[in-house]
C-alpha positions as CSV (number, residue, x, y, z in Angstrom):
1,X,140.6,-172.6,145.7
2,X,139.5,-168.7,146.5
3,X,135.8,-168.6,147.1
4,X,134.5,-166.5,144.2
5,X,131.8,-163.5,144.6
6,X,128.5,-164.7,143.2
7,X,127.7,-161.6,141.0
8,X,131.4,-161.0,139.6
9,X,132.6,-165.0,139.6
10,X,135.8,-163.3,140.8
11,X,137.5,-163.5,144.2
12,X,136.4,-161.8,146.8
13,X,139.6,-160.5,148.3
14,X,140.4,-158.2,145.6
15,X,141.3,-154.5,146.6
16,X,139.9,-151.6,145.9
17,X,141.7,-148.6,145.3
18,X,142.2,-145.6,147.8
19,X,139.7,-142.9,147.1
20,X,141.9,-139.8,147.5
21,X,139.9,-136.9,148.0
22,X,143.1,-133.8,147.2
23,X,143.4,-135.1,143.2
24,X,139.4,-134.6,143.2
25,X,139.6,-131.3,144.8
26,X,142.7,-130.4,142.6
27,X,141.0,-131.1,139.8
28,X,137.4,-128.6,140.5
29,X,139.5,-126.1,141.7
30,X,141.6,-125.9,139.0
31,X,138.5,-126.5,136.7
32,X,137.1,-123.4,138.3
33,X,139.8,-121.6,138.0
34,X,139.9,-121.8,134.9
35,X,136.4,-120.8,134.1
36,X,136.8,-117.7,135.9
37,X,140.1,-117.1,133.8
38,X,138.5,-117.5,130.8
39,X,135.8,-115.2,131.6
40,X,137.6,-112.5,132.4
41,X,139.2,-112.9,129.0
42,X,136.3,-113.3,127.0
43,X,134.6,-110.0,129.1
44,X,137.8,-107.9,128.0
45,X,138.2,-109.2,124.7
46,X,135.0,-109.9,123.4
47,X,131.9,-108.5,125.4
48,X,133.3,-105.3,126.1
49,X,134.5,-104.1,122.5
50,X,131.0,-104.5,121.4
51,X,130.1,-101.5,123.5
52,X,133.4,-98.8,121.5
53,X,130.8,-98.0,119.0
54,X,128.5,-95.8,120.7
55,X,129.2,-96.0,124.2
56,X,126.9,-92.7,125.4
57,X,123.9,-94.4,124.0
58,X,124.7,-97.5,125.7
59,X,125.1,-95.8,129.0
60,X,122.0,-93.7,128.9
61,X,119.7,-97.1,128.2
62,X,121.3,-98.3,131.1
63,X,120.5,-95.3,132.9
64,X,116.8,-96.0,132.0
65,X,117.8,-99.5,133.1
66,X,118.9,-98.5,136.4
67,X,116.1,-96.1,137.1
68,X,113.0,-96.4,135.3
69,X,110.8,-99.5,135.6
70,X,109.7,-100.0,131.9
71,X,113.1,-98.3,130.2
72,X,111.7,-98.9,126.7
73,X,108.1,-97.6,127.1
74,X,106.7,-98.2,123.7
75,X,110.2,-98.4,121.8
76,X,112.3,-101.2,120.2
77,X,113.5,-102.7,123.3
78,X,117.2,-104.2,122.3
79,X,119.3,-101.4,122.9
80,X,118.2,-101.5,126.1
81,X,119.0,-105.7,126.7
82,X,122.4,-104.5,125.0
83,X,123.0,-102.5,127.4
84,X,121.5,-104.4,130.7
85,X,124.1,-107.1,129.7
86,X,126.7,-104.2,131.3
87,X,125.0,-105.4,134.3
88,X,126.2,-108.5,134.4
89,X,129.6,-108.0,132.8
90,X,130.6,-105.4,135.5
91,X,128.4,-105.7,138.7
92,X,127.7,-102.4,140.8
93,X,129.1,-102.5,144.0
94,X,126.3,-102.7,147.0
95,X,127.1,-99.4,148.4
96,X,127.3,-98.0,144.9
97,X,125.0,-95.7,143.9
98,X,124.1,-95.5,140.2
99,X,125.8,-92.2,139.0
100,X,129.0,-93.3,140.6
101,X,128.4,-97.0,138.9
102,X,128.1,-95.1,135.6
103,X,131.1,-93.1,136.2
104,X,132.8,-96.1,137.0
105,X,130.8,-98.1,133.2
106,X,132.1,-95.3,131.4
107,X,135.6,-95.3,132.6
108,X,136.2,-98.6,132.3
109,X,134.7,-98.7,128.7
110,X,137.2,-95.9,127.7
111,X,140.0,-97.9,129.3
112,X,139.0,-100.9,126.9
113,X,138.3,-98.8,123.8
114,X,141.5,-97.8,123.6
């Protein structure tokens, strides 16, 4: 008779299966992967078409963003959230200096107006 584990009251010789590290990493890669996918598709067809409607405005409170350390002053202060979320949607580069990031905002909200 095989000498059974005392916590289980099974035998002890069973095996354990293989860890196998590749399916793991398959699996978070293409999990991440597919985030970024998706974001890129929500940014294009979601985020960015909320911005069509008055796009000038929007680019001025980001202006004020960029530049000025209380944008808002004594005004209502969501157009100016509104358009801080640009930010994050479409980062400026490091050696990007704000009127050539807004040249670039501007273009690229055209480009997804259309």
């Amino acid at each position: 008779m095989k000498p059974l584990h005392p916590a289980t009251d099974e035998p002890e010789n069973q095996t354990i299966p293989e860890f196998r590290p590749v399916r793991l990493i398959g699996f978070v890669l293409i999990s991440l992967l597919s985030i970024s996918l998706w974001l890129k598709w929500y940014t294009g067809a979601v985020s960015l078409p909320r911005y069509c409607k008055n796009p000038v405005e929007t680019l001025q409170h980001l202006e004020k963003v960029l530049t000025e350390k209380t944008p808002a002053q004594d005004n209502a202060r969501k157009p100016y959230l509104i358009a801080a979320k640009l930010i994050y949607l479409i980062p400026q580069q490091s050696t990007e200096s704000v009127p050539d990031y807004l040249k670039r905002l501007r273009a690229r909200i055209e480009e997804q107006c259309r």
